[in-house]
DRENKE-590767 format. One line per 2 residues: number of its first residue (from 1); for each residue y, z, x of C-alpha. Coordinates in Angstrom, 1 decimal. Each point is the difference from the previous one (the first is absolute). Example, Ala and Ser with C-alpha at 12.3 -4.5 7.8 and 13.67 -1.06 7.14 Angstrom:
BEGIN
1> -4.5:7.8:12.3; 3.4:-0.7:1.4
END
This chain:
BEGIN
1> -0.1:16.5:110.6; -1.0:0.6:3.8
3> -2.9:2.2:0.8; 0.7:4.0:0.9
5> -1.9:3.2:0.0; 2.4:2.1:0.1
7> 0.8:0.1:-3.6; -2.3:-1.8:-2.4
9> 2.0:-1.2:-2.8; -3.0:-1.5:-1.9
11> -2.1:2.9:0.2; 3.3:2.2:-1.2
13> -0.2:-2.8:-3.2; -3.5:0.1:-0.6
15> 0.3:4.3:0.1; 2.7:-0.2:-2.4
17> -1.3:-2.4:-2.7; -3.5:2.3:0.5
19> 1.7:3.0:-0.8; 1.7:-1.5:-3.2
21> -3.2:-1.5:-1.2; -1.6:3.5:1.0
23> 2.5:1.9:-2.0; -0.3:-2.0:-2.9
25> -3.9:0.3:0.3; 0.7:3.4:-0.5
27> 2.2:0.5:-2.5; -2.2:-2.3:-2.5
29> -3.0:2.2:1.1; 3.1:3.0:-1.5
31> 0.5:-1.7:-3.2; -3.6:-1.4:-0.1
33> -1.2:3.8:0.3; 2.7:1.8:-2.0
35> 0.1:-2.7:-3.2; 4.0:0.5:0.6
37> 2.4:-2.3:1.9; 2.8:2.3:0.2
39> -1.4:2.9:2.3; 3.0:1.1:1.1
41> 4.0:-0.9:0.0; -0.1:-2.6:2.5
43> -2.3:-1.8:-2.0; 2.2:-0.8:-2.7
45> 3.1:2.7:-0.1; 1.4:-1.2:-3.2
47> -3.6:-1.1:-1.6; -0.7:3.7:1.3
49> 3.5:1.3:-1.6; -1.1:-1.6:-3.5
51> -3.9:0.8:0.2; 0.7:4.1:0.4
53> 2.1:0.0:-2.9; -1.9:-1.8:-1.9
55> -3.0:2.3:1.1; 1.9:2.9:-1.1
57> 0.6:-1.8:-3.4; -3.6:-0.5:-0.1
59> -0.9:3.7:0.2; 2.9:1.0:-2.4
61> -1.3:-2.2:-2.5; -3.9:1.3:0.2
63> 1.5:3.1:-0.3; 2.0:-0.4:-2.7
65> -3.2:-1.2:-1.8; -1.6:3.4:0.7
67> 3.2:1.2:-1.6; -0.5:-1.1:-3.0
69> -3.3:0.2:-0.5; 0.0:3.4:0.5
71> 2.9:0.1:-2.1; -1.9:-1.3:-2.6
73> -2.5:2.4:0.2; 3.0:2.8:-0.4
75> 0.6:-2.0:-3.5; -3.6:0.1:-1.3
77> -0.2:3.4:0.9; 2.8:0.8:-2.1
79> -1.0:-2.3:-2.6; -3.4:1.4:-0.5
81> 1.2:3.3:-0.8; 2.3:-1.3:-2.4
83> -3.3:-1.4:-1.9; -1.3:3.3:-0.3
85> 2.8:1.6:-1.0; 0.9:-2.7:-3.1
87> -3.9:0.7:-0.6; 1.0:3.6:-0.3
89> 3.3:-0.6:-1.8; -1.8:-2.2:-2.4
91> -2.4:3.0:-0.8; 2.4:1.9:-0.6
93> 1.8:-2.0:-2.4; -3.6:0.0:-2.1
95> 0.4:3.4:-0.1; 4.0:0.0:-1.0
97> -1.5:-2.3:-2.8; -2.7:2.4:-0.8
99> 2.3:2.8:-0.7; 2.2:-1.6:-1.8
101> -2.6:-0.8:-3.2; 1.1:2.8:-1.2
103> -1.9:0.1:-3.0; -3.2:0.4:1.9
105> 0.7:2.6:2.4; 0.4:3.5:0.4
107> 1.6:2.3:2.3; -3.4:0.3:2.5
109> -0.1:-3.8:-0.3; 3.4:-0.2:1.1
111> -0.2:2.5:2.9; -2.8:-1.8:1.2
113> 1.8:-3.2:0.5; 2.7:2.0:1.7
115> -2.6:1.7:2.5; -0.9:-3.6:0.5
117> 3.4:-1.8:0.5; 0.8:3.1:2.4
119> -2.8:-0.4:2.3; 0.7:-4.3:0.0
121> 3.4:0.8:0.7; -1.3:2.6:3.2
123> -2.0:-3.3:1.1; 2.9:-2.4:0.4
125> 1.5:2.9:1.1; -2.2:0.3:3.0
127> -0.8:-3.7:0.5; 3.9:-0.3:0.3
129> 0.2:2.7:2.4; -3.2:-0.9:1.8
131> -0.1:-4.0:0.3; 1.2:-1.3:3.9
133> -0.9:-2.1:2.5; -0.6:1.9:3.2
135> 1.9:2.8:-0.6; 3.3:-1.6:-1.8
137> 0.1:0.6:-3.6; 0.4:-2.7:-2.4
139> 0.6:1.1:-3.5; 1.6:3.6:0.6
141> 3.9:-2.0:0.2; 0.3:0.4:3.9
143> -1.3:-3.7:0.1; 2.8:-0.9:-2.5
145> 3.5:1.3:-1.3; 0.2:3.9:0.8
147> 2.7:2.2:-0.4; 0.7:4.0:0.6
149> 2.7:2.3:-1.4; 1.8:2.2:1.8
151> -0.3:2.5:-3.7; -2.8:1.6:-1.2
153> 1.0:-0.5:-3.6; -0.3:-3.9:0.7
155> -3.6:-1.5:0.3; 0.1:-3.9:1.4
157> -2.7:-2.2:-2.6; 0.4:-3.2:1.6
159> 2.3:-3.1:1.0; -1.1:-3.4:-0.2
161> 1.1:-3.3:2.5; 3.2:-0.2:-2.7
163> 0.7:3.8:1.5; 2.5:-0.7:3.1
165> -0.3:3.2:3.0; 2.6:2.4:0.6
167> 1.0:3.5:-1.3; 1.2:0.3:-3.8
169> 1.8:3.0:-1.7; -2.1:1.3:-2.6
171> 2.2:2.1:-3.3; -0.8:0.9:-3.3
173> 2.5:-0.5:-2.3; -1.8:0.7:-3.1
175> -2.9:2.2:0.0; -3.6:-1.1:-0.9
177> -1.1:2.3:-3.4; -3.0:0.4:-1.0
179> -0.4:1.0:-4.0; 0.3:3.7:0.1
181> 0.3:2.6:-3.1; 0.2:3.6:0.1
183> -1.2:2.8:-2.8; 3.3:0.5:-2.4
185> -1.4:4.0:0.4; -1.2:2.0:2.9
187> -3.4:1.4:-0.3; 0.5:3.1:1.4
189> -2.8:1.9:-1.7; -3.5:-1.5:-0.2
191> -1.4:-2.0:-2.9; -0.2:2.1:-3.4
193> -2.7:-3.0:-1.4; -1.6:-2.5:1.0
195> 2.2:-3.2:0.4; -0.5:-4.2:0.5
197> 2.7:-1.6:2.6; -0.3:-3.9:-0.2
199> 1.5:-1.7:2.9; 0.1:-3.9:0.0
201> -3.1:-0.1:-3.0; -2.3:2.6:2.0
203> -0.7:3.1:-1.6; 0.5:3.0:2.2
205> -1.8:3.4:-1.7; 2.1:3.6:1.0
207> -2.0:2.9:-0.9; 1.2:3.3:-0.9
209> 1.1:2.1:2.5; 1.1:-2.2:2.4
211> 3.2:1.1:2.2; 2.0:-3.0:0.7
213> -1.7:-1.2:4.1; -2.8:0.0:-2.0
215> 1.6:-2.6:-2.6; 1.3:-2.0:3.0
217> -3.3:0.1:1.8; -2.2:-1.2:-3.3
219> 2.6:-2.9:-0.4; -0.4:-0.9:3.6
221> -3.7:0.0:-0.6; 0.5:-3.3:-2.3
223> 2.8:-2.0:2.6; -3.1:-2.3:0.9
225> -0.1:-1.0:-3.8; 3.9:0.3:-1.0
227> 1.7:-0.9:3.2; 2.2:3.4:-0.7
229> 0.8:3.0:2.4; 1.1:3.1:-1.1
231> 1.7:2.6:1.5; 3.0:2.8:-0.3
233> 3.5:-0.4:0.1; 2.1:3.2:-0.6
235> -2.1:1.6:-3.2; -0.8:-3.0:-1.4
237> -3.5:-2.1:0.1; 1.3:-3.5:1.4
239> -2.3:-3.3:-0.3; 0.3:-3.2:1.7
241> -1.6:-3.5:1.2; -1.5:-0.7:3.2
243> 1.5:-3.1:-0.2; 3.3:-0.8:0.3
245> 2.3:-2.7:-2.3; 0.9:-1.4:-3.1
247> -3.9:-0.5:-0.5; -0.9:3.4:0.6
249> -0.2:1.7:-3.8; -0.3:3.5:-1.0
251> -0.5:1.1:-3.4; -1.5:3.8:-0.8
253> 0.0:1.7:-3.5; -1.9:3.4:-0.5
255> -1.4:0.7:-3.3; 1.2:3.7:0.5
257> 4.4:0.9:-0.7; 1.7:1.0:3.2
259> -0.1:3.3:0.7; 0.1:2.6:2.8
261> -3.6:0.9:-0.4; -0.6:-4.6:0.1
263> 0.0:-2.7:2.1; 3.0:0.1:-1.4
265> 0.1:-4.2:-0.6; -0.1:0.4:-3.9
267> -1.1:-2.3:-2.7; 3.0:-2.7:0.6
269> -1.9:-3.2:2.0; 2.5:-0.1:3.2
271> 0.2:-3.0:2.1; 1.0:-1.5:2.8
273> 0.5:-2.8:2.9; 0.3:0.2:3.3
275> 3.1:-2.3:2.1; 0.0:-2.6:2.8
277> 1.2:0.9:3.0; 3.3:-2.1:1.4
279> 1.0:0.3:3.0; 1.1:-1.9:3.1
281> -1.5:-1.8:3.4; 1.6:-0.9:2.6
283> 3.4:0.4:-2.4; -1.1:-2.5:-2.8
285> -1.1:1.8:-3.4; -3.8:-0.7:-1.2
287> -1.4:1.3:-3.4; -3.1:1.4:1.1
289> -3.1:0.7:-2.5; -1.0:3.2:-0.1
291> 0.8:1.8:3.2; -0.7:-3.2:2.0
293> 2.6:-2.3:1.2; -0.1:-3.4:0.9
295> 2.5:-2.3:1.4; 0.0:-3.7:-1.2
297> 2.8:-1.1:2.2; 1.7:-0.4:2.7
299> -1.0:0.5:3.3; -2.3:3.0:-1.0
301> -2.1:-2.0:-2.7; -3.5:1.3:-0.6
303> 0.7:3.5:1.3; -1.8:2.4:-2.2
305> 1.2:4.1:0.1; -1.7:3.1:-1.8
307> 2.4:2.6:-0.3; -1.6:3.5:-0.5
309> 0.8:2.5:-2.6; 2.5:2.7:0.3
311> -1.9:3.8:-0.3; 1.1:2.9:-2.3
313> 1.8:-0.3:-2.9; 0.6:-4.0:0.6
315> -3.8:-0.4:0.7; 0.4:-2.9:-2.7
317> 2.0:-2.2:2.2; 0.4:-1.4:2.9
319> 2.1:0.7:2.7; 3.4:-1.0:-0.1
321> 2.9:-1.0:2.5; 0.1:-1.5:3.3
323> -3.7:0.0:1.2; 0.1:-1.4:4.0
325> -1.0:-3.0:0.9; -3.2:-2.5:0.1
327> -0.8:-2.0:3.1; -1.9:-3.3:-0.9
329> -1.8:-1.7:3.2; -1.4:-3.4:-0.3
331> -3.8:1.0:1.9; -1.2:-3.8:-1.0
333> -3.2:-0.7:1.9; 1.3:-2.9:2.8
335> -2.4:-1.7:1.8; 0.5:-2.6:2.5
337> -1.1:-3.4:-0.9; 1.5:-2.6:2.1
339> -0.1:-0.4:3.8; 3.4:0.5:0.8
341> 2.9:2.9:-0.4; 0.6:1.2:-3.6
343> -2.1:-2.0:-1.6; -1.3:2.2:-2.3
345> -0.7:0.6:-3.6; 0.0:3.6:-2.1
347> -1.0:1.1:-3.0; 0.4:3.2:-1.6
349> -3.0:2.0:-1.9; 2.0:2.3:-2.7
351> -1.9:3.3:-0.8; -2.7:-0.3:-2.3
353> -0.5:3.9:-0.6; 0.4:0.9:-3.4
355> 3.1:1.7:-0.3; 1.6:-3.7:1.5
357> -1.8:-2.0:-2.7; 1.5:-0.7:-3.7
359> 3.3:1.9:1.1; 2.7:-0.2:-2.5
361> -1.6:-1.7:-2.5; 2.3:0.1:-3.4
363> -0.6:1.8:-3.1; -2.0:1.9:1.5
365> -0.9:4.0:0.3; -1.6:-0.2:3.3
367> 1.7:-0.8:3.3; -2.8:-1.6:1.9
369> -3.8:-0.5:0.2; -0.5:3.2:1.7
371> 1.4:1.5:-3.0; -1.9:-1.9:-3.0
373> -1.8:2.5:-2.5; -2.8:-1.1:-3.0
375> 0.1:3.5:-1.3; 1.2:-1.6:-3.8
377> 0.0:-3.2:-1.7; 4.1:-0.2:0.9
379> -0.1:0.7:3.8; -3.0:-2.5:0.3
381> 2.2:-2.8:-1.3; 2.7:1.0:2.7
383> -2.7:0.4:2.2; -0.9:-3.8:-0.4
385> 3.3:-1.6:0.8; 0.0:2.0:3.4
387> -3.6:-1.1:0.5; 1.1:-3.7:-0.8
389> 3.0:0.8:2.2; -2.2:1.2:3.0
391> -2.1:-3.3:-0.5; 2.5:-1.9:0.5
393> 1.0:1.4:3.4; -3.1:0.2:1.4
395> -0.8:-3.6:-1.3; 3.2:-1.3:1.4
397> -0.5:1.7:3.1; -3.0:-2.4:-0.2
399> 1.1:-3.0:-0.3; 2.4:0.6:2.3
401> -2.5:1.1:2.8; -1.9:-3.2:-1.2
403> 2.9:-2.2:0.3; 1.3:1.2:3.5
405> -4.1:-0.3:1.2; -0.4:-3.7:-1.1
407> 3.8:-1.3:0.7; 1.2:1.5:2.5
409> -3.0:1.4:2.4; -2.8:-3.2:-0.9
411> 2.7:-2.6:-0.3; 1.4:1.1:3.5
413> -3.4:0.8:1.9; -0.9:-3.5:-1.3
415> 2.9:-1.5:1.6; -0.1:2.5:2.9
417> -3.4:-2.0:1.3; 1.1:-3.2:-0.9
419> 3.3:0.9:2.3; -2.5:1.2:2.7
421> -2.3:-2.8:0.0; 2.9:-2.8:0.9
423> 1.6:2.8:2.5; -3.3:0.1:1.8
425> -0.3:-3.4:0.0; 3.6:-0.5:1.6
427> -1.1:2.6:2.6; -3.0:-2.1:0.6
429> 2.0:-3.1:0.4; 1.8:1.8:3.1
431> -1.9:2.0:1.6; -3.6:-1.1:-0.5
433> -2.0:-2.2:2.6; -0.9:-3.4:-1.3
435> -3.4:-0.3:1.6; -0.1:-3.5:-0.3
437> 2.9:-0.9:2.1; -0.5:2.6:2.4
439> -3.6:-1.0:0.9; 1.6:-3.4:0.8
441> 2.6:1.5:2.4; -2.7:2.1:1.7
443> -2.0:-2.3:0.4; 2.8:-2.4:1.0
445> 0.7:2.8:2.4; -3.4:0.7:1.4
447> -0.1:-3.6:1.1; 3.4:0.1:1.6
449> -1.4:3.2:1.9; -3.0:-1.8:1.5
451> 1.9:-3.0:0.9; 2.8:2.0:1.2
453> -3.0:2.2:2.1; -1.2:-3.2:1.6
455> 3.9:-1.5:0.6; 0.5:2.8:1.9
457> -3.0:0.0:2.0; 1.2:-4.0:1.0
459> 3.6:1.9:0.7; -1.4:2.3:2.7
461> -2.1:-2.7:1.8; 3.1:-2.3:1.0
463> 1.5:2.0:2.9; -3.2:-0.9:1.6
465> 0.6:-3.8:0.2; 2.6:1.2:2.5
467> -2.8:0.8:2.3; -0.8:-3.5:-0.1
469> 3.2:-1.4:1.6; -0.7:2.4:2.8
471> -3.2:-1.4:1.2
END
């Protein structure tokens, strides 16, 4: 090549290797200083592409951890009142056992135990009422299978994960009875002696004198012990259980003839038993016990009804016909526990109040928990299989809690980190700088910059040898 200043073709090739050597100075110094080689798109557009992803994968997944341990703490929460309230169950089942020795006790004895019972059965009450984490309640049935009813007659017990939601017709078809007997005579003067009315083995003394609301009001003094109401119906003195259903008995005898100027029961023992109620849901038929009914089929399986009792003259049954409709919603606590769309897992908390614990158990005179009574030797041994009945639910509940905490939320946090640590470690094989070959390259680069410096310096310095060829 001949020699020329007007353009300096070596210098223009020293400039550009410089600034190649100076630009990858500089963006080792950028991956040096930032601990990343892909800074930006045009380091790596698809490494980039694959990195973010994988970054957003990476914060799903710590998430997701969080998820479920706080999920977990939801469970214990739950769980932990459930301890106390099997420790209060259990207590009370003493007491059920207490009452029923019979031969020991008395009537104050027996009261006692009922005071007792009552005020355990306020505290799960309240603990089911009160327990939630923040302010979502755990154990009141809005964490779980709840329901409404669009009649006032109808009170929703509970639903369990069997119970599908939707809206089921709710009729009576036969009405719930309980035993019921009414005085052969009106009293419709007051008592001419003194008089004994025994009602279920509890001795009731009238005194002379006494106008028949004052009959009705001493009888209604003893319902604690005999489980019996009285009131009127027409002119005659009418008696009958609390409880509704075959296992609710009546039997009264008065050791005084029927008369006008008597109780007017006589000296004839009369008895009697109360009827489940039948009745429908959601159009199949269900034999309830008592006035509860539960279905143990279908679609609507585990949903529990009360049905109230009619007023008046039918204030011994319960009401009767086509009674509207319940409205089950699965409320199942969901939490998310993976890092990506619906991957979730629920689980429903039924209600542990009292009145949704030993519902429908068979045989037996009372209806529920919320219900149980110690008051005689025969009520306390109903008392106990609704007791056991409750235990069971609550423990179940439990186990279930316990089950979904260790399988589902420890099993998958566990794999959760172990799916995060290899997803970082991906993200670090892209994106990260690996200092070891970088250093090399810069200072394979620095070098290239101070030679390409001192090439360039040479560069500008041979136009001048033209001045030497015009001497």
């Amino acid at each position: 090549m001949g020699l020329s200043i007007a353009n300096n073709v070596t210098s223009l090739n020293a400039q550009h290797n410089l600034n190649k050597a100076s630009m990858g100075v500089a963006k080792s110094v950028e991956k040096l200083s930032s601990g990343l080689k892909i800074n930006r798109g045009a380091d790596g557009p698809a490494a980039l592409v694959i990195s973010e992803k994988q970054r957003a994968q990476i914060a799903g997944l710590k998430q997701a951890v969080e998820n479920t341990e706080k999920a977990a703490s939801v469970v214990q929460t739950a769980e932990g009142a459930l301890n106390e309230i099997n420790s209060l169950l259990v207590k009370v089942r003493s007491l059920a056992i207490d009452s029923a020795n019979s031969g020991v006790n008395d009537d104050d004895a027996l009261a006692a135990n009922q005071a007792e019972i009552d005020n355990a059965l306020d505290t799960i009450n309240r603990i089911a009422n009160n327990t939630q984490f923040g302010t979502k309640k755990l154990l009141d049935g809005s964490a779980g299978i709840g329901g409404t009813t669009t009649d006032a007659d109808v009170t929703f017990l509970k639903g369990t994960s069997d119970t599908t939601a939707g809206t089921y017709a709710i009729a009576v078809t036969t009405v719930g009875e309980r035993a019921v007997q009414e005085a052969g005579t009106d009293q419709t003067a007051a008592l001419a002696q003194d008089e004994i009315l025994t009602v279920n083995g509890v001795s009731i003394s009238l005194t002379t004198g006494m106008s028949q609301a004052q009959v009705v009001n001493r009888i209604n003094e003893f319902t604690s012990q005999t489980g019996v109401v009285a009131d009127t119906n027409g002119g005659a003195t009418r008696i009958y259980t609390e409880a509704f259903g075959s296992e609710a008995e009546l039997t009264v005898v008065s050791n005084v003839a029927g008369a006008a100027d008597s109780s007017g029961f006589g000296t004839t023992e009369l008895t009697d038993s109360g009827i489940d109620v039948i009745g429908t849901i959601g159009g199949t038929s269900y034999t309830g016990v008592g006035n509860v009914l539960t279905a143990n089929a279908g679609a609507e399986k585990g949903l529990s009804i009360q049905l109230a009792a009619s007023t008046g003259a039918n204030a011994f049954e319960t009401v009767t016909g086509a009674q509207g409709n319940v409205t089950v919603a699965n409320n199942s606590l969901v939490f998310q526990i993976g890092a990506n769309q619906d991957q979730t897992a629920s689980i429903a908390i039924q209600k542990v109040n009292p009145n949704g614990l030993g519902v429908g158990v068979t045989g037996n005179q009372f209806s529920s928990l919320d219900e149980i009574e110690v008051t005689s030797a025969s009520k306390a041994q109903d008392a106990l299989a609704v007791i056991d009945s409750a235990i069971d639910d609550v423990t179940n509940l439990r186990g279930t809690l316990g089950a979904f905490q260790a399988n589902t939320l420890e099993s998958t946090a566990n794999n959760l980190r172990a799916t995060l640590e290899n997803t970082v470690n991906a993200e670090s094989v892209i994106r990260d700088t690996d200092f070891a070959e970088e250093i090399a390259n810069f200072t394979k680069g620095q070098v290239l910059v101070q030679a390409g410096t001192s090439m360039l310096s040479n560069a500008n310095q041979i136009p001048q040898l033209v001045l030497s060829l015009l001497r």
